[in-house]
N, C-alpha and C positions, 0 to 999 in steps of 0.2 A: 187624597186618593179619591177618584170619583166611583164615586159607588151606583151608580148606573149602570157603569161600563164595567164593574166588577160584576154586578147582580147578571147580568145577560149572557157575561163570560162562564158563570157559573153553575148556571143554569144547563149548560151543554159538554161543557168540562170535562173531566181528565181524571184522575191523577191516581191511579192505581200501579202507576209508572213502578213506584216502591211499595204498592201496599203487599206486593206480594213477590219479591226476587229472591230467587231460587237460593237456598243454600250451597244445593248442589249442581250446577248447569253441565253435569256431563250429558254425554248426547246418546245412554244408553237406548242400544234397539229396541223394539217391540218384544222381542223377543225375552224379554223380561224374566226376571222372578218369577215362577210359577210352582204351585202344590196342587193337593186335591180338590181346595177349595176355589184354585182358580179355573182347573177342567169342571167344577160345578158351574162357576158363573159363567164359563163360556159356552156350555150347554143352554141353560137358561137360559143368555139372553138372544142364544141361535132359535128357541120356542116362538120369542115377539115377532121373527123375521120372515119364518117358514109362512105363517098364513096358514097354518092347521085350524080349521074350524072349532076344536073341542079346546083349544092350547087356551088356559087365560090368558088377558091381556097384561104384559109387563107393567109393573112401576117404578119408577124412578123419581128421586128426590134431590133437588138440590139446597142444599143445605148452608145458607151465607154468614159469615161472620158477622156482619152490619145492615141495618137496614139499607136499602136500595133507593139512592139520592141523585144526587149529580156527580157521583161517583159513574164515571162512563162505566170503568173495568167492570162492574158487576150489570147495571144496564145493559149493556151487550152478551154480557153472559148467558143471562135470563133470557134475552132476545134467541138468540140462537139455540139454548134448549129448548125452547116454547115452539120451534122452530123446527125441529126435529120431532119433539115427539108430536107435531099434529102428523108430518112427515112418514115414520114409521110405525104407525098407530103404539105407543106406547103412552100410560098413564106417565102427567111427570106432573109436579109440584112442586114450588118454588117456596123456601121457608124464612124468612130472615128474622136474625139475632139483633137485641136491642145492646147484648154486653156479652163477654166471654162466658159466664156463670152460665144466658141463656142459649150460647150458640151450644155448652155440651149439652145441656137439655134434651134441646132440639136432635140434636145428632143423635141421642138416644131413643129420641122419641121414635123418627124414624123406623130406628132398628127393630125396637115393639112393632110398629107398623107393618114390620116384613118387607121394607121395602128390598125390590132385587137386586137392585142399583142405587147408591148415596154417594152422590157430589155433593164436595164442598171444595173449598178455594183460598188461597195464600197463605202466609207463613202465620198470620192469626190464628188458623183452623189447626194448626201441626198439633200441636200439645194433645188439643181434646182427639184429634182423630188417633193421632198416636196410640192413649191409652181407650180409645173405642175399638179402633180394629182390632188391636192385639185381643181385647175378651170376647172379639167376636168374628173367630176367626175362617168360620163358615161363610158370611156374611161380604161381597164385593163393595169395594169403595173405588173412590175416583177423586185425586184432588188437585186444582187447578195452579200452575204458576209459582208449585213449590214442589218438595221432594219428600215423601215420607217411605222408607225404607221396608216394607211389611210384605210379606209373600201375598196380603190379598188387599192390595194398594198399588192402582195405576196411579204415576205421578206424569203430570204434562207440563210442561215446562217450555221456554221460549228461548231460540236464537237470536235478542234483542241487539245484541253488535251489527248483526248483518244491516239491520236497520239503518242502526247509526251510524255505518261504514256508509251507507248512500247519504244519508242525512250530511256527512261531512262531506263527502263528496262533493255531494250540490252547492254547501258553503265555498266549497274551493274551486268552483267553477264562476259562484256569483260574484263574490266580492270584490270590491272596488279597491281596498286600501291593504289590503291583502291580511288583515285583523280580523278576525273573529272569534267570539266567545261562547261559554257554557255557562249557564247559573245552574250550581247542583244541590240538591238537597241536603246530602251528607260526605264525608270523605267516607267511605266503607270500600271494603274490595271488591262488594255485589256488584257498585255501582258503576264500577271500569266497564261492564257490558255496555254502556252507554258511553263514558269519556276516551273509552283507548278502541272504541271501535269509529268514531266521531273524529278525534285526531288521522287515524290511520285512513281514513278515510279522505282527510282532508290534503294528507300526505300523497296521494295518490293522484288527486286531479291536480292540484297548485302545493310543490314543494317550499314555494317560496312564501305560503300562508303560514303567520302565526296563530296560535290558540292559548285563549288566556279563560282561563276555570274559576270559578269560586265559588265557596258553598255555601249555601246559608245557615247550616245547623240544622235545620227542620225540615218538615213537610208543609206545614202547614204557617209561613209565614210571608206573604203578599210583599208587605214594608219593607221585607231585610232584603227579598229577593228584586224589588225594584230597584232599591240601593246598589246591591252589587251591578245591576242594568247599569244604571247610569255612570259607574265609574268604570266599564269595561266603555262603555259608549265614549268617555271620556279619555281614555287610551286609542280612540281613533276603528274601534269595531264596529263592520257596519251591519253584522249579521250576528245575532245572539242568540242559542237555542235555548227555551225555556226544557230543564230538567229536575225542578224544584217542586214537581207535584201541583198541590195549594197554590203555591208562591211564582207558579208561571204565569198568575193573575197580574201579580207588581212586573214580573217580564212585560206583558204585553201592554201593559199601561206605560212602563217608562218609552218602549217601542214610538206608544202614538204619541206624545209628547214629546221628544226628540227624534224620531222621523228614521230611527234604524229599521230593519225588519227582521224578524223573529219566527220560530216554530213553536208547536205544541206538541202534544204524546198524547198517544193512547186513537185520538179518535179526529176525525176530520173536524179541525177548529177553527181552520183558516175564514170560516164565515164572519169570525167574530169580529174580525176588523180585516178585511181582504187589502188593505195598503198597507197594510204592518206583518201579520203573521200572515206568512206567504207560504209556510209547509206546515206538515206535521206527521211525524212518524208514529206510524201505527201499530198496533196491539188487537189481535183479534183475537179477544176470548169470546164473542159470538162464532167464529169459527170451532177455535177448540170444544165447547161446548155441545157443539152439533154433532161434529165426529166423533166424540164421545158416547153419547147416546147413540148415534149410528152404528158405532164395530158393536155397541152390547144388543141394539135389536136385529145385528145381522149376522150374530154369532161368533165376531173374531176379537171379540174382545178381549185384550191380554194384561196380564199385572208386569209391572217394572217401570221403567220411565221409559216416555216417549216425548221429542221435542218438536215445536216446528219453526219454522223459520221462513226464508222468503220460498223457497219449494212448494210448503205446504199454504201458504196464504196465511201464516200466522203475524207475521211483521210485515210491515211495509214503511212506503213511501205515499204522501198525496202526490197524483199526478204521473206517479213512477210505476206503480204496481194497483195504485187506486185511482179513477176517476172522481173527479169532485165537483159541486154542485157551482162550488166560486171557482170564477176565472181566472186562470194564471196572473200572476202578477209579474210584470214586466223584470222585475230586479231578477228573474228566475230566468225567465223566457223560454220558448219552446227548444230552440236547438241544444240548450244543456238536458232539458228534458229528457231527450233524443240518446243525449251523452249518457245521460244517467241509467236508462232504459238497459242502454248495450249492457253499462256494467254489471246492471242484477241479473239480467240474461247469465253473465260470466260467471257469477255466485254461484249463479241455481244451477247450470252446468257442470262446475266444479272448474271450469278455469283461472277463474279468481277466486282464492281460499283467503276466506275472513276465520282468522283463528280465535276461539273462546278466551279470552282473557284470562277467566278464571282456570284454565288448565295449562295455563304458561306457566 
């Protein structure tokens, strides 16, 4: 494995794809769960927005499971709060956990702090938030990419199918041999957001595409997931989505050494080898983030779940919904572009219904 080509890949990487998939992916409204303590916080954080001179200034906390690495998903996170609150004049602060013992810590620490508002983020943070909010039930939370069930917990959560409905799409527009494949982290039923949105996708531009899956077992293994590359490569695929987290590292390696071309998740990666990974579908918890912070310092902040999807600019496509800094790669080309474009159009309209897997 050349570890160059790993170390650079790494550096700008991903793979939050699983660190945080919903338990729950229904598509509850805004209109959410609410008690007394959530007409408190939505008062509150209507104070940050008004611009009352005597009103203090809001704070907000977001509170990470793990420290902040080449993990994109939390990188952009922090981006887009930091983002917000210079935005809406609200204090925010960014805390991160070295292990689960310190992320509840932290999330109590918080709470002593007073702060108005605590973010935190994936199915790592459930447990501790779970038995934090419940004792502190005056007290508004906010948590990213999973679902915690509490009258004073906004859960945000992602239409990641719609993604993978274009992501396959676009495979069944490019390919040559009409093969294409997945390398997936896990068999789980979270993970169909990605594989039966990705076939159904592929279904729709070239019926006569096949799709060949396989999983690595992990997140975080490079070796197993280039392995599965190369004998999808070897069944005649010439387009292989990296959905292995970690392990889209060994995708994009077997990619440049056998000359197939490949995707990445979460965050535009295509720079990392613009001849080989030619797409990547996106996750914007820099978005979520923002809006977040935004409904509580402008008052309409609500508890229950709220999702987003390609409407809301939470998922996308490079090229499709995102512009990007690397130039199209010819195996892709502009007119499928074009093709691809219409169809998210269809989505966000409601003429094309991409259905939740998990509520089939």
């Amino acid at each position: 494995m050349k570890k160059g080509f790993l170390l650079v890949a790494a550096l700008i990487l991903l793979s939050s794809l699983f660190v945080g998939c919903s338990k729950n992916d229904n598509s509850a409204s805004n209109n959410g769960a609410k008690n007394e303590a959530a007409n408190a916080s939505t008062n509150a954080g209507g104070d940050a927005g008004n611009g009352a001179a005597d009103a203090p200034k809001k704070k907000v906390a977001l509170v990470l499971p793990e420290k902040i690495g080449v993990n994109a998903f939390f990188v952009q996170m922090d981006e887009g709060f930091k983002k917000a609150g210079q935005e809406f004049n609200v204090d925010v602060k960014t805390i991160e956990s070295t292990d689960p013992a310190a992320f509840e810590q932290n999330l109590r620490a918080t709470v002593a702090e007073n702060y108005d508002l605590i973010i935190t983020a994936t199915f790592q943070a459930e447990d501790a938030l779970k038995k934090v909010a419940a004792e502190n039930p005056d007290k508004p939370f906010a948590i990213i990419d999973t679902v915690v069930d509490l009258p004073n917990v906004r859960s945000v959560v992602f239409r990641e199918y719609e993604a993978s409905y274009l992501l396959g799409a676009a495979a069944g527009l490019a390919t040559k041999t009409n093969k294409v494949g997945m390398v997936v982290a896990i068999d789980a039923p979270l993970l169909k957001k990605y594989t039966v949105g990705f076939q159904e996708g592929l279904k729709y531009t070239n019926p006569n595409a096949e799709m060949l899956v396989n999983y690595v077992g992990g997140f975080t293994d490079p070796a197993k997931a280039k392995e599965l590359a190369l004998l999808q490569f070897s069944k005649g695929a010439d387009f292989i989505a990296g959905a292995s987290a970690v392990g889209d590292l060994g995708v994009f390696e077997a990619a440049k050494e056998k000359g197939f071309h490949t995707s990445g998740q979460d965050i535009d990666n295509t720079g990392v080898d613009p001849d080989h990974v030619v797409l990547a579908q996106l996750k914007s918890t820099d978005t979520v983030a923002y809006e977040t912070v935004k409904s509580f310092a402008n008052g309409d902040f609500k508890f229950g779940a709220v999702d987003y999807g390609l409407k809301e600019d939470g998922v996308g496509l490079t090229y499709v919904t995102r512009d990007s800094k690397t130039p199209l790669n010819a195996f892709i080309g502009q007119a499928n572009i074009d093709k691809l474009k219409t169809i998210k159009d269809d989505i966000v309209s409601g003429k094309l219904v991409v259905k939740n897997p998990l509520a089939q």
